[in-house]
C-alpha positions in Angstrom: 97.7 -239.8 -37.7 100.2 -237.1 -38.0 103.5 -237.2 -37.0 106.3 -235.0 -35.4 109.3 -235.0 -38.3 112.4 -233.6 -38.0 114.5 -233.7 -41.5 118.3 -232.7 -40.7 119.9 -231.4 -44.1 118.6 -229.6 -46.3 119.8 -229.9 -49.3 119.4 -231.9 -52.9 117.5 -234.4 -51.0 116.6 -233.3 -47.3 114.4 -229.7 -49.3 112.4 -232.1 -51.3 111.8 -234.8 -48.7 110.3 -232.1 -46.3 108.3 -230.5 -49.2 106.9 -234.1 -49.6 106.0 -234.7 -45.9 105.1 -231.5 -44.8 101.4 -231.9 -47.1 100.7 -234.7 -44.6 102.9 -234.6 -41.3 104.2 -231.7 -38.6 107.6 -231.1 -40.2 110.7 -229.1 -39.2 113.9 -228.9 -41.1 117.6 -228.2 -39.7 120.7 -227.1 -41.7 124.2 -226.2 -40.7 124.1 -224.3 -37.8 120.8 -224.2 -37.1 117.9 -226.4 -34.2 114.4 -227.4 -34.4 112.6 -225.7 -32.2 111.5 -228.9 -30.6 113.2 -231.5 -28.6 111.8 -234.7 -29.7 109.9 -236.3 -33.0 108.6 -239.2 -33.9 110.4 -239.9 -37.0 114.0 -237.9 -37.7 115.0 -238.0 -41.5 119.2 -237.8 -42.2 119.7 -236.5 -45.7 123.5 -235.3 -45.6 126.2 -237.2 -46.8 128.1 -240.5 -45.4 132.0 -239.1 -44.6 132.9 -242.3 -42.6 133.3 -241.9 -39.0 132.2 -238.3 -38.8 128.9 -239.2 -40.4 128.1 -241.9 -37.0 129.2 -238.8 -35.1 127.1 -236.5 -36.3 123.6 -239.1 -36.9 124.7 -240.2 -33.4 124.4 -236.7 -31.7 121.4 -235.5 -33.5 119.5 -238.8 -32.1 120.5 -237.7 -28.4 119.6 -234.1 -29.1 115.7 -234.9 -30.6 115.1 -238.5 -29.5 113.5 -239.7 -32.1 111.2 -242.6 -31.6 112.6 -243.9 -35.5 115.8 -242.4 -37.6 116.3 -243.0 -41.4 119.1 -242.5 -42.9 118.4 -241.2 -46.8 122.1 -241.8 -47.5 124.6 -244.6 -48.9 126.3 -245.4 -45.9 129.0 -248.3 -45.9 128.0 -251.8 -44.5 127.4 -251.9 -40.6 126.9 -248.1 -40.5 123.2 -248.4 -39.8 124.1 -251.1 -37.1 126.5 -249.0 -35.3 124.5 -246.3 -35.1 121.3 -248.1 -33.3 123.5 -250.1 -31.4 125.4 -246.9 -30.0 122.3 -245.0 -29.4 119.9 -247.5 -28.7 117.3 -246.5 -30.9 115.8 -247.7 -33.9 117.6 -246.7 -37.0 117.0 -247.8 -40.5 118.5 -246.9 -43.7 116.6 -246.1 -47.3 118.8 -244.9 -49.4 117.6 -242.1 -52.5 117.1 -243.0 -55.6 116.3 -240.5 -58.4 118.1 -237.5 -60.3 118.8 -234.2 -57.9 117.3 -232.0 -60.8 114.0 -233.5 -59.9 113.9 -235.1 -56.6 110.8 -234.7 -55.7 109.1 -236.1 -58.4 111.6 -239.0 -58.3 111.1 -239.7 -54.9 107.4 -240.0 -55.6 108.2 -242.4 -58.5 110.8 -245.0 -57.5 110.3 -248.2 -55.1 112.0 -247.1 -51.6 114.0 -249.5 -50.4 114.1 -249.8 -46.5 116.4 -252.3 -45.1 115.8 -252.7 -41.2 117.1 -254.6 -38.1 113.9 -255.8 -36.9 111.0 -255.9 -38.3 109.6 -253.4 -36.6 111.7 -250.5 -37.2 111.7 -251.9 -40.9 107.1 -251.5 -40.7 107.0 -248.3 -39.0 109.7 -246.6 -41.5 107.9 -248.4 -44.4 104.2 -246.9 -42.9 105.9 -243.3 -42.7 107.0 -243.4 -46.3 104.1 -244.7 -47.4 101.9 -242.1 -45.6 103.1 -239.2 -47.6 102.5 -241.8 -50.9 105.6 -243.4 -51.5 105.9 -247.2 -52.6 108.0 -249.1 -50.5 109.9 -252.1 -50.5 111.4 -253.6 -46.7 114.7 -255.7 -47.1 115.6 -257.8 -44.1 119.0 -256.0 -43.4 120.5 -252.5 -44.1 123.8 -253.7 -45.2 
């Protein structure tokens, strides 16, 4: 079934992520200063850096702006950052780090294990079904810190 994805940053690892998705799922991208022309999605992809308490800001406002029915955050974030977020916005929010070289993201994305570490179990299934729609391996820890 095809979901509604919105990846916010587009950069070393947001461009490839959407390239990756967008062969199997509807998929909009948003940069600096820019929207999606939509106002909700099923799953909404964070793939810009973690700056401390900007970065909950920022993840924060883009979940009340597109209402995502699941966030992942594709970003080292500090302990508890994953927790704050979902407990602030009341929505489920994993994290799933990147692994791979920037040179070759894509292809590196494709090849590593991706770690989700999750709440609940549930948050932790339906982020580990996304991924492995678009044919990534996954791997679901029992915590994001």
């Amino acid at each position: 079934m095809s979901q509604r994805v919105i990846i916010v940053g587009l950069g070393e690892v947001g461009k490839p992520l959407l390239e990756i998705i967008t062969k199997r799922h509807e998929v909009f991208g948003v940069d600096i200063d820019s929207a999606a022309p939509v106002d909700r999605c099923d799953v909404m992809h964070i793939c810009f850096p973690f700056r401390g308490k900007e970065f909950t800001g920022q993840v924060s406002e883009y979940i009340r702006r597109y209402q995502p029915d699941l966030t992942i955050i594709n970003s080292t974030v500090a302990p508890g950052t994953t927790r704050h977020i979902a407990t602030g916005s009341g929505k489920p929010v994993v994290n799933s780090p990147v692994r791979g070289k920037h040179v070759r993201m894509q292809e590196e994305m494709l090849h590593y294990t991706k770690f989700v570490g999750a709440l609940d179990m549930e948050s932790g299934v339906r982020a580990a079904d996304h991924f492995q729609s678009v044919g990534m391996r996954t791997k679901l820890l029992g915590s994001p810190e």
